[in-house]
C-alpha positions as CSV (number, residue, x, y, z in Angstrom):
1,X,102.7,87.9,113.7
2,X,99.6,87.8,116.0
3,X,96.0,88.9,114.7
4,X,93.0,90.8,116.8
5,X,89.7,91.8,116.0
6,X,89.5,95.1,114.5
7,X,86.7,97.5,113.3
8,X,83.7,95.1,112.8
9,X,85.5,91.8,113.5
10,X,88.1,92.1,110.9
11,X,91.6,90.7,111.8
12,X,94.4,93.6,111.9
13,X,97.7,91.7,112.0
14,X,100.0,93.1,114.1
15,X,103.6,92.2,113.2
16,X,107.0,92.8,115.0
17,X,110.5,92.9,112.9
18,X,113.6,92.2,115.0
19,X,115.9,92.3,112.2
20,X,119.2,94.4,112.9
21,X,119.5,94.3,109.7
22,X,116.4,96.5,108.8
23,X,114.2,97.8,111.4
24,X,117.0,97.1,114.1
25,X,119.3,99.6,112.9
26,X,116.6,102.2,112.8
27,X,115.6,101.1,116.7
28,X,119.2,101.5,117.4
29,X,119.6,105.2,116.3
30,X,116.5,106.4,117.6
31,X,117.5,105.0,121.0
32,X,121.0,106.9,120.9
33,X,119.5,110.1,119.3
34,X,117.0,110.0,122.3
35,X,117.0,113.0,124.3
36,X,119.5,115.0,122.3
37,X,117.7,115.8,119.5
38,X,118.6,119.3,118.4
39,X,115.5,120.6,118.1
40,X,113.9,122.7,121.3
41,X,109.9,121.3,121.2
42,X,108.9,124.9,122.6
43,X,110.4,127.0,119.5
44,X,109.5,123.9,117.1
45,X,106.0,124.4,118.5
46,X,106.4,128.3,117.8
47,X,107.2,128.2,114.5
48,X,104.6,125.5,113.5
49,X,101.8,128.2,115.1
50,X,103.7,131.4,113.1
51,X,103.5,129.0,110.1
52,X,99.9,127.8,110.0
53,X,98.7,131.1,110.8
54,X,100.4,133.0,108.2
55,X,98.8,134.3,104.8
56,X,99.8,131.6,103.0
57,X,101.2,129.0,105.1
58,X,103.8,125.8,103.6
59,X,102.9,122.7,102.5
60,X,105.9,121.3,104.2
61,X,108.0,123.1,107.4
62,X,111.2,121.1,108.2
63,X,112.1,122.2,111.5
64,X,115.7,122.2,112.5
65,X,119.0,123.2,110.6
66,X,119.4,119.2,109.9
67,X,115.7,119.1,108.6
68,X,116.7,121.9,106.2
69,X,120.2,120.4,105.4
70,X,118.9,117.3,104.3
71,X,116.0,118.3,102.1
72,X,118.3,121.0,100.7
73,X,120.7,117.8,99.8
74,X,117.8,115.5,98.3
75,X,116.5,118.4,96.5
76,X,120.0,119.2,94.8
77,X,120.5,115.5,94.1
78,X,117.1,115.1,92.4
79,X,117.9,118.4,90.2
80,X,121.0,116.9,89.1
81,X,119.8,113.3,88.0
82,X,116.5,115.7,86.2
83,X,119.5,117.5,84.0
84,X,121.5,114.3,83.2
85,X,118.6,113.4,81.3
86,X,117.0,116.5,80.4
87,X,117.7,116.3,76.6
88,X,116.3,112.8,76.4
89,X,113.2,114.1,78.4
90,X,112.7,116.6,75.7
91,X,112.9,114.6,72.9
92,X,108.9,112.6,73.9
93,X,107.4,116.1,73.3
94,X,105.6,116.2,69.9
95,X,107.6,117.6,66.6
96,X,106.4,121.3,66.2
């Protein structure tokens, strides 16, 4: 960890993590997925213009078939933990 002087002396700490364990792996696949990325910057750039000019543009775009596959996964594995306790979740409302 080293420190500098930030905005009006302040220290900002600056800290590197080496561990292949955590970070590491991360470093690793982002060094391998380098350069092949499936995503073409020039339509990704396209679609980000058609989308923020639109009537009512997203919150959220995922660009790419894998973007869209893996919030579409999250999404569905979310909705299925909600129903396995739906009942229970019902049960805090007030008796009517």
């Amino acid at each position: 960890m080293t420190a500098s002087a930030g905005i009006s002396g302040v220290p900002v700490y600056h800290y590197r993590i080496d561990s292949p364990a955590s970070v590491g792996k991360t470093r690793a696949m982002l060094r391998e997925l380098n350069g092949k990325q499936p995503v073409d910057p020039a339509r990704a750039a396209c679609a980000i213009v058609e989308a923020v000019e639109a009537d009512e543009p997203p919150l959220h775009l995922p660009l790419g078939h894998l973007a869209l596959e893996h919030i579409r996964n999250e999404f569905s594995d979310r909705l299925g933990k909600l129903d396995t306790w739906r009942q229970l979740s019902a049960t805090a409302d007030f008796a009517s």
